[in-house]
C-alpha positions in Angstrom: -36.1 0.6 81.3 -38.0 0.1 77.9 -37.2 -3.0 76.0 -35.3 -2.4 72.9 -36.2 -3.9 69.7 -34.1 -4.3 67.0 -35.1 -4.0 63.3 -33.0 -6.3 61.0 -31.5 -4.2 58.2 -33.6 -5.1 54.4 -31.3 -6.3 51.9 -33.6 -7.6 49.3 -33.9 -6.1 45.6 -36.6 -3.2 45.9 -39.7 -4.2 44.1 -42.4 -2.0 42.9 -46.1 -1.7 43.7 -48.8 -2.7 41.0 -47.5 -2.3 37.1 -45.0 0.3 38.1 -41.1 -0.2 36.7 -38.4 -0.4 38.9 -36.1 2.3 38.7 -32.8 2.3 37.0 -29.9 4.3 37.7 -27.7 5.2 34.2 -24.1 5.6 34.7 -22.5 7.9 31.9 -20.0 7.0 29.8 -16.7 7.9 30.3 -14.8 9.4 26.9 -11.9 11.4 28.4 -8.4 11.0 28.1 -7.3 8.2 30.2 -4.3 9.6 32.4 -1.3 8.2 34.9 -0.6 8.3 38.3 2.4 9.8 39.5 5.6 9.4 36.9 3.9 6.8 35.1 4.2 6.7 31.4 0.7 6.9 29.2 -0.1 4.3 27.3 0.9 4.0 23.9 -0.2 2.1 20.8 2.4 0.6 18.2 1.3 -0.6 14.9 3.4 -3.8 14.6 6.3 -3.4 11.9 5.7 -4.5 8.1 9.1 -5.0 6.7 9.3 -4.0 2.9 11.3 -5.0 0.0 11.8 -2.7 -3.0 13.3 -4.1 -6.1 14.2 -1.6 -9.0 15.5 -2.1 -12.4 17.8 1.1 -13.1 17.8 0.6 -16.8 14.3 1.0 -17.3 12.5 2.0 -14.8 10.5 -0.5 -13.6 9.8 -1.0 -9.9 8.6 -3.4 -7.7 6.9 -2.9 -4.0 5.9 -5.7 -1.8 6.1 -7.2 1.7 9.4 -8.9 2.6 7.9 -12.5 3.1 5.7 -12.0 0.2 9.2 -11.6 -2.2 11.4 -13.7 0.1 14.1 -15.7 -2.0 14.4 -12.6 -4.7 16.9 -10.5 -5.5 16.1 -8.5 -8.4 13.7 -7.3 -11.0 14.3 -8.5 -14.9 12.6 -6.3 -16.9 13.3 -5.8 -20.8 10.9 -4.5 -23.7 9.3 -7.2 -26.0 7.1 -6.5 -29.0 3.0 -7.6 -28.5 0.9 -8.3 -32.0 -2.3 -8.5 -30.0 -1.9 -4.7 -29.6 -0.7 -4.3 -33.1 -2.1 -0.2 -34.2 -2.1 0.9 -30.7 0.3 2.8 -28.9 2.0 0.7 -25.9 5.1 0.1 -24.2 5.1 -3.3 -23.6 7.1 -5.7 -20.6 8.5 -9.0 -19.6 9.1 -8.9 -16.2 10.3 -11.7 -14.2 11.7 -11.8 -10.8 15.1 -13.5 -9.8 16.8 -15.4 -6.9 20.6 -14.6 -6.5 20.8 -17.6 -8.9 19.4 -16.2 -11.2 16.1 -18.4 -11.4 12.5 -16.8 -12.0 10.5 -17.0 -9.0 6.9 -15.6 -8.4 6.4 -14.0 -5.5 4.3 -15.0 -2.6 1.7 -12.5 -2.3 0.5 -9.5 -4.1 2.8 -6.8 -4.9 2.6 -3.5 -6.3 4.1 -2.9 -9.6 5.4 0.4 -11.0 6.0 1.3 -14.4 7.7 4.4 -16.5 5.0 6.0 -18.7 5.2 8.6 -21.7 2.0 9.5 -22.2 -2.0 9.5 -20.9 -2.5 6.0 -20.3 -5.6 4.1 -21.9 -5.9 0.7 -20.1 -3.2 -1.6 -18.6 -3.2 -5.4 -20.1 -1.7 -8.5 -18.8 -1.0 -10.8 -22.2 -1.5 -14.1 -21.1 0.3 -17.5 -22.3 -3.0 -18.0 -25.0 -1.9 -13.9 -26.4 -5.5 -12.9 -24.7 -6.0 -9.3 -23.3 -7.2 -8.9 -19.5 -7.7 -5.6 -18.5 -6.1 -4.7 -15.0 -7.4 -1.5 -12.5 -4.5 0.7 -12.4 -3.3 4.4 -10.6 -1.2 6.5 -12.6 1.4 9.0 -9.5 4.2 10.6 -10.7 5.2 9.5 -14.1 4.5 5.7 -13.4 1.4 4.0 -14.0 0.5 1.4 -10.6 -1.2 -1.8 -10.7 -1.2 -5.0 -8.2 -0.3 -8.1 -9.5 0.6 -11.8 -7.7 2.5 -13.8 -11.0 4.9 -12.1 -13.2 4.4 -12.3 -17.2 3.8 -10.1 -19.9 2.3 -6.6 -19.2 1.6 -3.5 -21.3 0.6 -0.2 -21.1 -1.4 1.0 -23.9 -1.3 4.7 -24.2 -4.5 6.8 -25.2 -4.5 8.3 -28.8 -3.5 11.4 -29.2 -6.1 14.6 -28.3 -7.7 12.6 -25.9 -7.4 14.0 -22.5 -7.0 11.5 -19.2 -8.6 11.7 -15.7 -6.2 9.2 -14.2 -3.4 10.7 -13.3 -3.5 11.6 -9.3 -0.8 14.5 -8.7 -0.4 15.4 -5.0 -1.3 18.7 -3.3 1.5 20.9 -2.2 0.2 20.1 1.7 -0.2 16.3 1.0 3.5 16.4 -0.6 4.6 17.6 2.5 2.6 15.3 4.8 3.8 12.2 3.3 7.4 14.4 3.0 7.0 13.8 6.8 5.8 10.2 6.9 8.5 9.0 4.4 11.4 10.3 6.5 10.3 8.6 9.6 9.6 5.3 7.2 13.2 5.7 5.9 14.5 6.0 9.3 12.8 2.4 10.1 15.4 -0.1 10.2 12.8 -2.3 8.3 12.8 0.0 5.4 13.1 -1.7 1.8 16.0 -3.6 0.2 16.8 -2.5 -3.3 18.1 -4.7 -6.5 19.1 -4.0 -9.7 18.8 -5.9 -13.0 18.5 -4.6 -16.3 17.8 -5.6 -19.9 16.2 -4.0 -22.7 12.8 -5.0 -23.3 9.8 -4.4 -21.9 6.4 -7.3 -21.3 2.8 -6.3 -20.7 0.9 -6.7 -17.2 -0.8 -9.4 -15.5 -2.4 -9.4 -12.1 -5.1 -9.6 -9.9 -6.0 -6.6 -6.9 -5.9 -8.3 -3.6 -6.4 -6.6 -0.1 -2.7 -5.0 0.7 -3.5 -2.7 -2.5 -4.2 0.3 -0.6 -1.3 -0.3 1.8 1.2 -0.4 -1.2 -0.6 2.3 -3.1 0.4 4.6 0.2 3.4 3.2 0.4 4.4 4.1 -2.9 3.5 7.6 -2.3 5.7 7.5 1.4 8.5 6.3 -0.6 7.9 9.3 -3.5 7.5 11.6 -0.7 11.5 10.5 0.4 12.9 11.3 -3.2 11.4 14.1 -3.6 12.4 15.4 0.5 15.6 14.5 -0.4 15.8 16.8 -3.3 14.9 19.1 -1.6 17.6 19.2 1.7 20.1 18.8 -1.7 19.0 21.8 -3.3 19.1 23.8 0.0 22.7 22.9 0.8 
């Protein structure tokens, strides 16, 4: 009987010969859907919730948006109409808005908040008015009758209206689709258990605008819209009934 020999199996890396690469072996990339086995539930992702405060002054208007830690300890908007001699030949509404505990103390809020105010006309520039009566201009959005602006410290704002036969590029009116899209998004935000608180407080003067834009602008900007979206839904189901 032959003797048998028995080669030992090679399981070192493969080199090359000379200058020659080794070869490399590309695995594609997977980019379907990732699915379940059996009864399993997919995997879903939830956007942790952002509780929100609303405070509105009935009397005139004013409103204020913000995040629920960022206005924690306040109640309700003071808003009332003052008179400003730095704008003295111009055409303004001006403000002196404050925010109140249940005490009735001014507080200033703990972040940035989005501000909303009534407007009757094309709006020139928004101003806050500080302590020293000097003018500093603020970016605003005008949506749906009210003009928009972020602020963190509550003062003296105004809203100086453009002259009149001047036209205005501002104003942002949403699309019949985009009315209906955020038609959508506001009835499942008003559904959130989270949704805003609302308080009232009224007076009868009004206090130009201060403020500075920080990074949760265009969170409130679309929040603002959301919550438009729920009036105007609501008008809506009304008229139909």
């Amino acid at each position: 009987m032959p003797p048998i020999v028995e080669k030992p199996e090679y399981n070192k890396p493969i080199g090359t010969a000379g200058q020659e690469e080794a070869p490399t072996v590309e695995k594609p990339e997977y980019n379907k859907p990732i699915g379940t086995s059996g009864d399993q539930t997919a995997p879903t992702l939830r956007l942790p919730d952002y509780p929100v405060q609303v405070l509105k002054d009935k009397e005139t208007g004013v409103e204020i948006i913000g995040g629920a830690s960022d206005l924690e300890g306040i109640s309700h908007v003071s808003s009332r109409r003052v008179l400003a001699q730095e704008l003295f030949g111009k055409t303004y509404d001006a403000y002196d808005l404050q925010l109140k505990n249940p005490t009735n103390n001014s507080l200033q809020p703990k972040g940035s908040v989005l501000v909303r105010l009534p407007i009757s006309a094309n709006v020139e520039n928004i101003y806050y008015i500080t302590p020293t009566k000097e003018l500093q201009t603020l970016d605003f959005t005008v949506r749906d009758g009210k003009v928009e602006f972020i602020t963190n410290h509550f003062s003296t704002y105004a809203v100086v209206y453009q002259a009149t036969g001047t036209t205005s590029n501002t104003e942002e009116k949403p699309s019949t689709s985009d009315t209906e899209t955020l038609a959508h998004e506001a009835e499942q935000l008003s559904a959130s258990p989270s949704l805003a608180k609302t308080g009232n407080h009224s007076s009868k003067e009004e206090l130009p605008a201060t403020g500075e834009a920080s990074n949760p602008l265009l969170f409130l900007a679309g929040l603002s819209l959301a919550l438009t979206a729920t009036f105007m839904l609501k008008g809506r189901k009304d008229d139909s009934n």
